[in-house]
C-alpha positions in Angstrom: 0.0 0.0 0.0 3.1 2.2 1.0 4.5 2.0 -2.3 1.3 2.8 -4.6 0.9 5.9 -2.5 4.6 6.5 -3.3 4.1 5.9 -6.9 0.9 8.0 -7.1 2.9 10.8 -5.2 5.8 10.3 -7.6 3.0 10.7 -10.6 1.7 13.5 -9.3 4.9 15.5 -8.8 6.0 14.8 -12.5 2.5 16.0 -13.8 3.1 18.9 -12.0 6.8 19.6 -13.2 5.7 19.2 -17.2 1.8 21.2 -16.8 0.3 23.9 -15.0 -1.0 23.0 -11.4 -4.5 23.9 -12.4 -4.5 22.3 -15.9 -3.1 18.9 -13.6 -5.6 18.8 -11.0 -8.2 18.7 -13.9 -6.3 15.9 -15.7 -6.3 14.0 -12.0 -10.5 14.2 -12.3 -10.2 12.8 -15.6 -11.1 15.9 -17.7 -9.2 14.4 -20.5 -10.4 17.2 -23.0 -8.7 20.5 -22.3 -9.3 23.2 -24.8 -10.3 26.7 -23.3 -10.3 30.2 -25.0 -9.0 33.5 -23.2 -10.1 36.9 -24.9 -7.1 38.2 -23.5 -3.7 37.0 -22.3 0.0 38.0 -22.9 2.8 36.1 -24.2 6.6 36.0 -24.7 9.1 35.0 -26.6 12.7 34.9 -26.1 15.6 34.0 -28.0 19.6 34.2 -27.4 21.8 35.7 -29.9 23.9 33.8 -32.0 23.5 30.9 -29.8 24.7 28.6 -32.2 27.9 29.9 -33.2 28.4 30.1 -28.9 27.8 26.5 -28.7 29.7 25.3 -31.7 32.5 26.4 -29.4 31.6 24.3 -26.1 31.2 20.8 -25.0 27.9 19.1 -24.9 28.3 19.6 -20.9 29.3 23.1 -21.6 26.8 23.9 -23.6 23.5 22.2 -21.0 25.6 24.1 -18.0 25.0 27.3 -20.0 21.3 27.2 -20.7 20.5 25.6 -17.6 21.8 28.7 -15.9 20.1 31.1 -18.0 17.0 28.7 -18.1 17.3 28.5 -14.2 17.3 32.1 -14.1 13.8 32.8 -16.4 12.6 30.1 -14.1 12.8 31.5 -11.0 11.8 35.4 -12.5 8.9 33.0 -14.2 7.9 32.2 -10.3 8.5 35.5 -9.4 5.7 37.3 -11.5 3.1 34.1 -11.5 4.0 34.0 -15.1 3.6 30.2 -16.7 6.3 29.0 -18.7 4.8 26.6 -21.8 8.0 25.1 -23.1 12.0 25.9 -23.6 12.6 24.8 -27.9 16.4 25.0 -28.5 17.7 28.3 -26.7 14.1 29.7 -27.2 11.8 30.5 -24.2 8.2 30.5 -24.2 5.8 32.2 -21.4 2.2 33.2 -21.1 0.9 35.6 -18.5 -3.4 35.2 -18.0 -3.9 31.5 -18.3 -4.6 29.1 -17.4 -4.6 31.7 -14.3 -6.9 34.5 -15.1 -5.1 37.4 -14.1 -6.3 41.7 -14.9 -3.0 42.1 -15.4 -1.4 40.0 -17.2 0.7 42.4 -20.1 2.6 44.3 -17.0 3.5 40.8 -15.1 5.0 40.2 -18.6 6.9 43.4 -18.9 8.1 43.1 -15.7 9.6 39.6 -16.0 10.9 40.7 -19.7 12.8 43.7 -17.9 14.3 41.5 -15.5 15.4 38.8 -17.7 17.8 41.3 -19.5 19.8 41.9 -16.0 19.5 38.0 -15.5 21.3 37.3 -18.7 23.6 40.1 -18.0 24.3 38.3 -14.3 24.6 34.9 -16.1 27.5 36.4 -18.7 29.7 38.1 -16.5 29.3 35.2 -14.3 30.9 32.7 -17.1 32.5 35.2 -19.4 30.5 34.9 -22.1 28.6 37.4 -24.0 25.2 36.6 -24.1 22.4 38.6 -25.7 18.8 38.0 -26.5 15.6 39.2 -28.2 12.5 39.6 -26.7 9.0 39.7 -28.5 5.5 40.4 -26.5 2.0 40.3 -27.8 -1.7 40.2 -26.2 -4.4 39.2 -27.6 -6.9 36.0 -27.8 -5.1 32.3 -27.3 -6.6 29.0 -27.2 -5.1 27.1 -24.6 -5.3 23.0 -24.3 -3.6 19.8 -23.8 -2.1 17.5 -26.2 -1.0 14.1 -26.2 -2.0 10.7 -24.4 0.8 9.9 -22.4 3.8 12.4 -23.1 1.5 15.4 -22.3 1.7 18.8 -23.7 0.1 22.1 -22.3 0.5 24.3 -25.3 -1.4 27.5 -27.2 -3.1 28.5 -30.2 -3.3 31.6 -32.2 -3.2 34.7 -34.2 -1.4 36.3 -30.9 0.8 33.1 -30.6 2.4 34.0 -33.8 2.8 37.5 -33.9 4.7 37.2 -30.0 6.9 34.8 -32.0 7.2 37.2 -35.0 8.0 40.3 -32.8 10.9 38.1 -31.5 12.0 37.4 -34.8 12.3 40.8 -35.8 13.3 42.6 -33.0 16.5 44.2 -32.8 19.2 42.9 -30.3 18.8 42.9 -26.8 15.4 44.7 -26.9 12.0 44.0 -26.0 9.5 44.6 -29.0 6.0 44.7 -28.2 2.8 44.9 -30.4 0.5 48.0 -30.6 -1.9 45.8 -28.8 0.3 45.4 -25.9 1.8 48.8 -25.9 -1.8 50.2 -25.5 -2.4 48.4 -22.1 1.3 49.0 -21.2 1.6 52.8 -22.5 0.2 54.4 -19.0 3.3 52.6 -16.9 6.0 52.1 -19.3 8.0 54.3 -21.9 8.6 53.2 -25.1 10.7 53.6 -28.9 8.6 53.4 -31.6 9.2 51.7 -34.4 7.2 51.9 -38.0 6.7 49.4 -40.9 8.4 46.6 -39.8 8.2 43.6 -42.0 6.2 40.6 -40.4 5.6 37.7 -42.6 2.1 36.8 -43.3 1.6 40.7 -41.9 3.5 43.1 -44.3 4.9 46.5 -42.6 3.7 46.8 -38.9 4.3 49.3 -36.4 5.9 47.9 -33.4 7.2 49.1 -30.3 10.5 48.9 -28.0 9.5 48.8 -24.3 12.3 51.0 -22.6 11.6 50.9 -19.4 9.1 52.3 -16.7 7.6 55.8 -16.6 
């Protein structure tokens, strides 16, 4: 009996390390079908800078040291600001702030945590005398927001706004943090920012964008 409720502990603890604890408790009453929509969430996208010319230069060991400190550190900032991280793809990191926790205000959690991951890298460069640098992109907007898979689960998200948070990374000049008008909008009140006009998004054509700076 012991050993069941150690395995069912040990079961529960991994569900909670790989998915949201609210999106795990539902899986653990057997709501197998997660799919919700949320009119209005933020989310992030950040990527390092030449990353792969770095790691071409390190071991295999080097090279999981490295992002596993700079990981560690968007972690712990992720914990910081109630901020859920979805997934980590290469050196890539993915959040959403405003599910599957509802929150008012969900764009400044995200500018917050954006602003403090620039000092994070910075800590994490000087710390193992590398250069590090990163783009950051930020949009708001509607998301669907589910589970997928059977039995290697997958809490991921759906959308217009998906993309164009991804697409504001990919444009954004170095070491910035390029938000959409959207975001900018509900931001502009508490934050100071650079604007910049027709930027080319694909699928989008020229789009003004907008470099958050800092706070007001």
């Amino acid at each position: 009996m012991l050993s069941l409720e150690l395995e069912q502990a040990r079961s529960e603890k991994l569900l909670l390390n790989i998915l949201p604890a609210a999106i795990a408790q539902r899986l653990k009453a057997n709501d197998m079908r997660i799919a919700d929509h949320y009119a209005s969430v933020t989310v992030m996208f950040a990527d390092l800078i030449n990353f792969t010319q770095i790691s071409e230069k390190m071991s295999p060991t080097q090279l999981i040291d490295l992002l596993s400190q700079v990981f560690l550190s968007f972690d712990q900032l992720a914990e910081k600001f109630q901020v859920e991280k979805i997934k980590t793809i290469g050196d890539a990191y993915m959040v959403i702030s405003g599910a599957p926790v509802i929150y008012a205000d969900h764009a400044h959690r995200i500018a917050e945590m954006a602003l403090e991951m620039k000092s994070a890298l910075n800590e994490v460069s000087m710390k193992i005398g590398i250069n590090l640098g990163m783009r950051i992109g930020i949009n708001s907007g509607p998301v669907v927001a589910g589970v997928i898979g059977s039995s290697k689960f997958s809490y991921d998200l759906w959308g217009d706004t998906v993309n164009m948070a991804s697409r504001m990374e990919d444009t954004c000049t170095p070491d910035a943090i390029q938000v959409t008008q959207a975001t900018q909008q509900i931001l502009q009140h508490s934050y100071t920012f650079a604007a910049r006009t027709g930027v080319q998004v694909k699928g989008k054509g020229a789009v003004d964008t907008y470099i958050l700076l800092g706070h007001k």
